[in-house]
N, C-alpha and C positions, 0 to 999 in steps of 0.2 A: 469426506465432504462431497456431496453432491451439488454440481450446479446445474442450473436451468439450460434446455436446451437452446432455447431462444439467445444464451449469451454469447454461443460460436459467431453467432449471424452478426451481433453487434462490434465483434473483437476488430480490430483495425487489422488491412492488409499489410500485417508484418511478420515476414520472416526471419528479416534481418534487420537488428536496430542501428541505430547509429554506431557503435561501437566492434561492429563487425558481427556480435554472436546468433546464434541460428534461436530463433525461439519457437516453440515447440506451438499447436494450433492449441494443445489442451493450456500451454500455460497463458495463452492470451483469452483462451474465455475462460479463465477465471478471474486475471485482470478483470475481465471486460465485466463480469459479474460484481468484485466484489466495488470497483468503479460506479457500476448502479445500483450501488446498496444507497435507502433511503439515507443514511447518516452522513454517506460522500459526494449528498446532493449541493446546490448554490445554496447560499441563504439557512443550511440547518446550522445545531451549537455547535459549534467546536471550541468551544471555549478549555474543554478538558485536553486540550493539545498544549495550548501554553502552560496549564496545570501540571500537565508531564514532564514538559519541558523543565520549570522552574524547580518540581520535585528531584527531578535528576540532578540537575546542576550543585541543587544543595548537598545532593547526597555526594556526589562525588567530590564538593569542596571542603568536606571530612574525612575526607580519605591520607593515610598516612603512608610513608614508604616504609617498608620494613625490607630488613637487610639481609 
């Protein structure tokens, strides 16, 4: 996967997140890319999030133990 170079410039100055670990400059522009994808804009549908959600939960609320 290749991302745009313009989305280093966007990636927030961080090398360290709250939880201590070092993150890498490539893995914040791709955050920072896929963050500006039209779909993980304000205001587009996400209505297929809750659809995911509710299809998991069903699925796993047929799940059996086997011994």
């Amino acid at each position: 996967m290749r991302f745009p170079d313009d989305s280093a410039a966007q990636a927030p100055d961080l090398s360290v997140n709250e939880s201590g670990f070092r993150l890498s400059e490539s893995y914040l522009a791709a955050i920072a890319w896929i963050e500006n994808l039209p779909q993980n804009q304000n205001g587009s549908d996400k209505t297929w999030v809750e659809e995911a959600i509710e299809e998991s939960r069903l699925h796993f609320a047929k799940a059996v133990r086997v011994s």
